[in-house]
C-alpha positions in Angstrom: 104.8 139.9 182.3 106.0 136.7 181.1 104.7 133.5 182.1 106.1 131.4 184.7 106.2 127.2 184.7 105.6 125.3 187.1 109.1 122.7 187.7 108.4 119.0 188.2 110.0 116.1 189.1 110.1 112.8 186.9 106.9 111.7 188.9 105.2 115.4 188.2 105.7 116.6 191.7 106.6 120.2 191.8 109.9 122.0 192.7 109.3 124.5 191.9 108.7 127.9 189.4 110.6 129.7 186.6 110.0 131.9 183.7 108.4 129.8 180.3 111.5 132.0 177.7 114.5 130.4 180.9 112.5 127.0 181.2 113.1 126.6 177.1 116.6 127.8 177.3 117.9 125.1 179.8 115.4 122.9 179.1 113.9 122.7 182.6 111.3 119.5 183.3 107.7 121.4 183.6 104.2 120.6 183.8 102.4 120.9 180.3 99.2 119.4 179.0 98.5 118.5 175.2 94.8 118.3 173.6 93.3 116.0 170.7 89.9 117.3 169.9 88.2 114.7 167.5 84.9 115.1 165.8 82.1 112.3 165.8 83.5 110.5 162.7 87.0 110.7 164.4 88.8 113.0 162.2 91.0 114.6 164.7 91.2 118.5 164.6 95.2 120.0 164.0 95.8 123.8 164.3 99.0 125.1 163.0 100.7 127.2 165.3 100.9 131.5 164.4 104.0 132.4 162.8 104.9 134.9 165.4 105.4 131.8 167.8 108.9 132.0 169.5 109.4 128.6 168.8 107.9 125.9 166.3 105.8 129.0 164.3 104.0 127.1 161.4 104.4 123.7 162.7 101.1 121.9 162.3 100.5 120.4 165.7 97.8 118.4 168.3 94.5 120.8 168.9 96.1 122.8 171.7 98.6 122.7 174.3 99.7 125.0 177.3 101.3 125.3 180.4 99.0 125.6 184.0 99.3 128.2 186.1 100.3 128.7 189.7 97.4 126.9 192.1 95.8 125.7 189.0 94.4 122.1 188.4 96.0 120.7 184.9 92.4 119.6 183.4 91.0 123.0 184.4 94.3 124.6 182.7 93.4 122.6 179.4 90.0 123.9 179.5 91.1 127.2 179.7 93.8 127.1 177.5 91.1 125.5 174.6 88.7 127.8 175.2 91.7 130.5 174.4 93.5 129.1 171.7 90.6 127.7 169.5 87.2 129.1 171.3 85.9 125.4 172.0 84.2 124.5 175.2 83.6 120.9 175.7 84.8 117.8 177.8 87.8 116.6 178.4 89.1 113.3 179.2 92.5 112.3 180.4 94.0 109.6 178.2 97.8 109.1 178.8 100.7 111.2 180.2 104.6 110.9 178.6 107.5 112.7 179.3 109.6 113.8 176.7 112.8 115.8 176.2 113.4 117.5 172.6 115.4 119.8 170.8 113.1 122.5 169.0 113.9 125.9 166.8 115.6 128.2 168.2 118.1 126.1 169.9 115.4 125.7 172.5 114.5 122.7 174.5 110.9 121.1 175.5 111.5 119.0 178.5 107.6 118.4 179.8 105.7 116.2 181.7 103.1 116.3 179.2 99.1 115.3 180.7 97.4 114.4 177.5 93.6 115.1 177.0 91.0 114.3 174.2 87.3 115.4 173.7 84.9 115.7 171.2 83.6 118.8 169.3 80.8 118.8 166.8 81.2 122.7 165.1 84.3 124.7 163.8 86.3 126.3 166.2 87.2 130.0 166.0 90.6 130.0 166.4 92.8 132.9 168.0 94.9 134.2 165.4 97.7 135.1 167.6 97.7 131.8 168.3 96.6 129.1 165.5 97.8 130.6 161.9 95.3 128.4 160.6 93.1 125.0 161.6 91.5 121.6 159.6 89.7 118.6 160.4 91.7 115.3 159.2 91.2 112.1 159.2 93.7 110.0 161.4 94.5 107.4 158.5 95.2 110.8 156.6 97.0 112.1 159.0 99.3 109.3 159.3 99.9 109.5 155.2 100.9 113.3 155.9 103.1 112.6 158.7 105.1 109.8 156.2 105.6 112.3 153.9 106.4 115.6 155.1 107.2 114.6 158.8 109.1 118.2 159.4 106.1 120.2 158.9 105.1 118.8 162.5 106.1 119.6 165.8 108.3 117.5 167.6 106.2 116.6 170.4 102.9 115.5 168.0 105.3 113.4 166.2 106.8 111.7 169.5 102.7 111.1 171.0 101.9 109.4 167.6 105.7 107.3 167.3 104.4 106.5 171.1 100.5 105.6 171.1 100.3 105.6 167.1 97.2 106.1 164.8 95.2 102.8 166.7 96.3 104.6 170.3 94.5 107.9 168.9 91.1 105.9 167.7 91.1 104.0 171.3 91.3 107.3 172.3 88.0 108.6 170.0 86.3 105.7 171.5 86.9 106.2 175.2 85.8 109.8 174.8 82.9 108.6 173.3 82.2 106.4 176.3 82.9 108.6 178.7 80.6 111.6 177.1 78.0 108.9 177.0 78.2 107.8 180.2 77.8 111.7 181.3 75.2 112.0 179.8 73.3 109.1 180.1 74.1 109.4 184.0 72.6 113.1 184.4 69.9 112.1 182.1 68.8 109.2 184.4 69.4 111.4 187.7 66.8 113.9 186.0 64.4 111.9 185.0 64.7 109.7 188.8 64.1 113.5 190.0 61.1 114.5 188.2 59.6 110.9 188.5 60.0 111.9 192.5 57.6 115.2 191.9 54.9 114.0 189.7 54.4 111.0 191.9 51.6 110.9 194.4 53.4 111.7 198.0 53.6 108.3 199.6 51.2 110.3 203.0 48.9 111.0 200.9 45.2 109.1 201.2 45.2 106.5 200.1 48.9 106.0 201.8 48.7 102.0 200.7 48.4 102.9 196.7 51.0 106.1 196.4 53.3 104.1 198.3 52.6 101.1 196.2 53.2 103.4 193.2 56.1 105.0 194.5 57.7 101.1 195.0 57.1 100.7 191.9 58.7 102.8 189.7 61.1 104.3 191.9 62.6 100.7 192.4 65.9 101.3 189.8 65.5 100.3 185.9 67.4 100.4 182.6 65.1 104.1 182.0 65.5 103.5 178.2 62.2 105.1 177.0 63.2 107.9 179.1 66.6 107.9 177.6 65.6 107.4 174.0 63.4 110.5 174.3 65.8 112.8 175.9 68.3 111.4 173.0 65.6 112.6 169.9 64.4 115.2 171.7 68.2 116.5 171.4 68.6 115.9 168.4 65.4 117.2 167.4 66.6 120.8 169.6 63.7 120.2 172.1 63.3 121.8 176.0 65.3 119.5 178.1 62.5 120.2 181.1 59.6 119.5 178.7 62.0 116.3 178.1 62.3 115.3 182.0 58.6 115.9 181.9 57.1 113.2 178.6 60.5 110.8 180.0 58.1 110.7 183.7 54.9 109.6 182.1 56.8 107.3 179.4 58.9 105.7 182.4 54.9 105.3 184.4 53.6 103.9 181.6 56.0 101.3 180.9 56.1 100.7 184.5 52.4 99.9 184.9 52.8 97.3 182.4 55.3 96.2 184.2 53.6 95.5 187.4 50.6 93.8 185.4 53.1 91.6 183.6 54.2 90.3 187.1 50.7 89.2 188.2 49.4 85.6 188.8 46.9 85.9 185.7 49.7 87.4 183.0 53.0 86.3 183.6 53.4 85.1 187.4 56.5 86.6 188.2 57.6 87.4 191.8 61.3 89.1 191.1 61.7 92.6 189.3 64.4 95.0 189.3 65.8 92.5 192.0 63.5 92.3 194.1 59.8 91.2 195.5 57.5 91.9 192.2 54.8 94.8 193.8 52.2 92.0 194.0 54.2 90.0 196.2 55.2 93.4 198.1 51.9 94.1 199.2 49.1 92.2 197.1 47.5 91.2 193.5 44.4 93.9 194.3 47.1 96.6 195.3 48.9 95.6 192.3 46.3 95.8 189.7 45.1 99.2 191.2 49.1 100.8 190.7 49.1 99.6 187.3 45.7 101.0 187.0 47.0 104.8 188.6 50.3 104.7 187.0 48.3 104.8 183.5 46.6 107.6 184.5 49.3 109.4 186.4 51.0 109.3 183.1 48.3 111.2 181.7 47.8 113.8 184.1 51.9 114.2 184.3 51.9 114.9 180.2 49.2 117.4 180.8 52.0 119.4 182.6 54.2 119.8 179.8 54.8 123.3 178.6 54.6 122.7 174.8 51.3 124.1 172.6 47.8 122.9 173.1 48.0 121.3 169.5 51.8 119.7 170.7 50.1 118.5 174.1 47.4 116.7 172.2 50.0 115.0 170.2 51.9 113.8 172.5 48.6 111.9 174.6 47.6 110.7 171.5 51.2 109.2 170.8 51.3 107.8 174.2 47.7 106.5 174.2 47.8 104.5 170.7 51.1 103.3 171.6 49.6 101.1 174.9 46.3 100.3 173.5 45.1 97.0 171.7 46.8 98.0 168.7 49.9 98.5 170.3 51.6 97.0 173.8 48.3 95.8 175.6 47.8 93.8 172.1 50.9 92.6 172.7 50.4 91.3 175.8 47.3 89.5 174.6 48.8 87.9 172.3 51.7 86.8 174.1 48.9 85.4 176.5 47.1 83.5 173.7 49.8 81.7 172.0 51.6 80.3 175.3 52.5 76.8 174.0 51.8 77.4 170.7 54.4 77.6 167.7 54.7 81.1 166.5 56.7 81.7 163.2 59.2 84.1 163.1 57.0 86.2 161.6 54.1 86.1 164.2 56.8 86.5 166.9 58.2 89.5 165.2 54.3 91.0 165.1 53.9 90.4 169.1 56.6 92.1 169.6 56.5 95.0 168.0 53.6 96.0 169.5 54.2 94.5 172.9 57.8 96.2 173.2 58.4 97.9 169.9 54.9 100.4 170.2 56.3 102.6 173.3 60.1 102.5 172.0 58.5 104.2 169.1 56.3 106.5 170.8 59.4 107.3 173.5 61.3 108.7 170.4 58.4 110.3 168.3 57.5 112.2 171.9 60.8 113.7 172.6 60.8 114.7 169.0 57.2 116.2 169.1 58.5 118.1 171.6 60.7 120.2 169.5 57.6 121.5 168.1 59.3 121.2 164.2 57.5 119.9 161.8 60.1 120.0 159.4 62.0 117.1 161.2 61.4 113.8 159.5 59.8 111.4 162.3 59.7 108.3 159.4 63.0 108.3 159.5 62.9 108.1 163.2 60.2 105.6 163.1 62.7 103.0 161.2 65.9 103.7 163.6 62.8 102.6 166.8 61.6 99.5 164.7 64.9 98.5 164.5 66.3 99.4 168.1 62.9 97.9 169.5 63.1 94.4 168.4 66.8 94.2 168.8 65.8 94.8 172.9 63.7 92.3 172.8 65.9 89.9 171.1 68.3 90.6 173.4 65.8 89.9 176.0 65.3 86.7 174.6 69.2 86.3 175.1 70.0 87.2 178.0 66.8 85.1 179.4 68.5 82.1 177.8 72.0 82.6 178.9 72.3 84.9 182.8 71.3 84.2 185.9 68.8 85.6 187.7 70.9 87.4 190.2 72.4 89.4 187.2 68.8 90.0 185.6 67.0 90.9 189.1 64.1 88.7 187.3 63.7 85.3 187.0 65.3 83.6 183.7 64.4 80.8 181.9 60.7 81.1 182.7 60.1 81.6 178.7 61.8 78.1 178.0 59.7 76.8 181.2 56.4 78.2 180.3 56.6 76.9 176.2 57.0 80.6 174.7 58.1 81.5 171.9 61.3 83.4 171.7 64.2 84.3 169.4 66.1 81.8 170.6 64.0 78.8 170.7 63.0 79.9 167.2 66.0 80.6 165.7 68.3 79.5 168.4 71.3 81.4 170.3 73.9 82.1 167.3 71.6 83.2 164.9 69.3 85.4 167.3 72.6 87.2 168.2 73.2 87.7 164.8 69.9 89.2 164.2 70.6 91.9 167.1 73.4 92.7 165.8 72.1 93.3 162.0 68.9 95.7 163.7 71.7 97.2 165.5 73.5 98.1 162.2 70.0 98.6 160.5 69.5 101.4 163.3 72.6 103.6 162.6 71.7 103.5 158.9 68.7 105.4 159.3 70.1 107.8 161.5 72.6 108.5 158.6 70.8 111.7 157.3 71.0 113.4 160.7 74.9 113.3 161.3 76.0 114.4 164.5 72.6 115.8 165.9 72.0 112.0 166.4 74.8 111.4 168.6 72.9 110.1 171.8 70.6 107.6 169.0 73.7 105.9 168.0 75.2 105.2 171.3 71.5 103.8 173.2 71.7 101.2 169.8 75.0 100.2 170.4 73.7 100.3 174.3 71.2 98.0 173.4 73.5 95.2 172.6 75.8 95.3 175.0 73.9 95.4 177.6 74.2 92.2 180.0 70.7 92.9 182.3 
């Protein structure tokens, strides 16, 4: 049976329904979709259509494009219609829409309101013969070289979507998928970990009732969640359990927690705002306080205990997470932040303080979602120079941001470093240069992540996240 269109107005509104071979002879208006399926590097992916195609056979063309069915949603149709052609499953994104009217072979006519999708695919597709004659990855300023030369060896309506959104359209396009992937991700990444957080936590009616709900306050108060993102993000790439994952990314998120409620008290930093609001001495008291920090340490413990990994894996892991907050690592940090309070720190002393006060349980966050991949093929050095890099670039963007937002935008106080005589980047180096420097650890992170390729997808983008981000 042949397939039927669906007819559409010039604002896509259906009127209604004809046969695909009658639609091409009187070049009918009808709902189509295109596809642009790009790798990580952005060279787009072009199939070119079977020779036994009624019209256009041989043309190289866009990924896929089809036609959606009665009752059917057009990104649903697309996902379909990709999976068919080329044997991909991914995410799509709508990017633009055009309606065009052409003369094809055949002495048919496309007349479509064309919805336009891109996505990203990391692996080969496995094409449909009777569809795609044959595929390749290019890359777009390639593509556009191929185009100027031999123009008739494309279809009509890949030609007109380049003449319309050109080669720069198509790499906005690379980028928003990007985004939008990343913001998936990092979204259901952050809902997990918010959910397991909720389970390993002490019930808030439980005895004593004053601590867990102290605890609960605490962590479940909001938060950036990088640690937690960082080691679902090497985990992935490392091919770990994604529940083992949720699991180390509760105890990492406790840990850095607790430090965060000592941090806030009277004898450390004296803080009353965090997360944007009351610090959880000020919520209840500095003895409530000290004990949450105290039984978030632990609670971190006794959640990594849970993880489903080997005996010799779970040992790793504790013994990651323990030399990471010790006195060689963030409580160190803290001391020594403590000690040199109006004292002039070289750059080189501030750079020490803070890679143990911030930098240690970056590094641990990534090592841990690696560890639990259980591989010990996978080279954790290399991973240990992307989290030096990414780890001071936070906290020089700390240093920033303290400097230059409000505390409304924060949800802590700013300025207190500048108030209190600390050291920073900024007073050190001052503001241009201290950006600068985020930027170059920024850079200095995707280099090492070089060897990995695409497996370290989720890496890249927390890097760029890390200097972008404006609380």
């Amino acid at each position: 049976m042949e397939e039927t269109l669906i007819l559409v107005n010039q604002d896509d509104c259906p009127t209604g329904f004809a046969e695909k071979l009658f639609v091409h002879r009187e070049g009918l208006l009808h709902r189509a979709f295109s596809i642009f399926i790009f790798d990580q590097q952005g060279r787009l992916l072009l199939q070119q259509r079977a020779l036994t195609k009624y019209h256009s056979q041989g043309l190289w063309t866009n990924t896929c494009c089809g036609h959606p069915r009665q009752g059917e949603e057009i990104s649903s149709a697309a996902r379909r219609r990709l999976r068919e052609e080329m044997g991909i499953e991914c995410e799509l994104t709508a990017v633009t829409q055009l309606l065009y009217h052409e003369q094809v072979s055949n002495q048919l006519i496309e007349h479509e309101y064309d919805h336009v999708f891109a996505g990203i695919y990391c692996l080969d597709p496995v094409a449909n013969p009777d569809e795609a004659h044959a595929w390749q990855w290019l890359s777009l300023p390639d593509l556009s070289r191929r185009i100027s030369m031999a123009p008739h060896t494309f279809s009509v309506w890949f030609r007109r979507i380049l003449e319309r959104h050109t080669i720069a359209g198509l790499q906005d396009w690379h980028v928003q998928v990007q985004g939008s992937l990343f913001e998936s991700w990092m979204s259901a990444t952050l809902h997990q970990t918010d959910r397991m957080l909720e389970q390993q936590l002490p019930a808030s009616d439980l005895q004593p009732t004053k601590l867990h709900e102290a605890m609960r306050y605490a962590v479940l108060g909001g938060g950036k969640r990088m640690r937690p993102l960082l080691c679902h993000a090497a985990g992935m790439a490392a091919g770990a359990d994604p529940i083992s994952l949720a699991v180390v990314s509760a105890a990492l998120e406790m840990m850095h927690v607790y430090s965060l409620v000592h941090d806030d008290l009277p004898a450390m930093d004296d803080d009353d705002l965090r997360r944007g609001r009351a610090t959880v001495h000020k919520q209840f008291d500095e003895a409530t306080a000290i004990l949450v920090g105290d039984a978030l340490q632990s609670q971190a413990f006794i959640t990594l205990c849970q993880v489903q990994v080997s005996t010799h894996c779970q040992a790793a892991l504790i013994g990651e997470l323990a030399r990471a907050v010790g006195s060689l690592g963030m409580a160190g940090g803290q001391m020594i932040d403590l000690v040199s309070t109006g004292t002039a720190l070289s750059r080189t002393q501030l750079e020490q303080m803070h890679r143990m006060k911030t930098g240690a349980l970056i590094q641990a966050s990534v090592r841990m979602g690696v560890l639990c991949a259980e591989n010990p093929a996978f080279d954790l050095q290399m991973l240990d120079r992307y989290s030096a890099a990414v780890g001071l670039a936070f906290q020089v963007v700390d240093d920033i941001l303290d400097a230059t937002m409000d505390t409304a935008t924060l949800g802590k106080t700013t300025g207190k470093d500048a108030r209190d005589h600390k050291a920073t980047y900024v007073s050190i180096m001052g503001l241009a240069p201290a950006l600068q420097l985020a930027r170059q650890l920024v850079e200095q992170a995707h280099q090492s992540l070089a060897p990995m390729g695409a497996r370290a997808v989720r890496l890249h983008d927390l890097a760029d996240l890390v200097i972008k981000r404006t609380h």
